[in-house]
N, C-alpha and C positions, 0 to 999 in steps of 0.2 A: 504494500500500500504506500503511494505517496505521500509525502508529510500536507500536502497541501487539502489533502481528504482529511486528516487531525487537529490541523494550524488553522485555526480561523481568527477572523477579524470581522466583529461586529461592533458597528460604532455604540449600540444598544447596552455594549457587557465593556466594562471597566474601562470608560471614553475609547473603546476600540482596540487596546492594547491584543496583539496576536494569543490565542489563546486555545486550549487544547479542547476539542468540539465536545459537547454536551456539559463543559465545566466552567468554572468562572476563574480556574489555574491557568496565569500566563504560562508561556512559555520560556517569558524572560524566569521566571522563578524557578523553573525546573533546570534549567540551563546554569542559574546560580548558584543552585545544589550539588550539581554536579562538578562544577569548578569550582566548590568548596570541599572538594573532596569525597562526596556524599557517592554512593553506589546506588544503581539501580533499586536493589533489593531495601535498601532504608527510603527510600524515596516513594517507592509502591507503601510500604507500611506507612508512613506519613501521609501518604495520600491515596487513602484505597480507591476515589473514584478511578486514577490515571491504572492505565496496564501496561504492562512490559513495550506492548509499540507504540504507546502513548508518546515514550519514556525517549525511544530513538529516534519520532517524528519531529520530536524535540531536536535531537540531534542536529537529524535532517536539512532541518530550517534553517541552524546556526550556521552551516556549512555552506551551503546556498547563497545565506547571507556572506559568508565571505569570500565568496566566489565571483560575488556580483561587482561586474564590470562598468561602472558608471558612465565609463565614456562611450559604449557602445548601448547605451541606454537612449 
């Protein structure tokens, strides 16, 4: 599954911030757990709505995002 099927942005759910589909968890916050050193497994228990590809569409997105090429934008 694409992250873009789990990452949504609705201006309706916390002023728009990208967010993981059927929850009001950015993705910025999942992304900050994990670059705090946080592992998959502590982050599903902290957050039982998110699951396992919740977790790497997360990923997904950050990657993407820094892939993206502004000049060819």
């Amino acid at each position: 599954m694409h992250w873009r099927e789990q990452i949504l942005s609705d201006p309706e759910i916390l002023r728009g911030k990208p967010c993981v589909k059927n929850t009001r968890i950015p993705a910025a916050l999942v992304l900050g757990y994990l670059a705090a050193g946080r592992d998959s497994a502590a982050i599903l228990r902290e957050f039982p709505d998110l699951t396992p590809s919740d977790v790497s569409a997360c990923l997904d997105y950050a990657r993407d995002l820094a892939d993206f090429d502004a000049s060819a934008a």
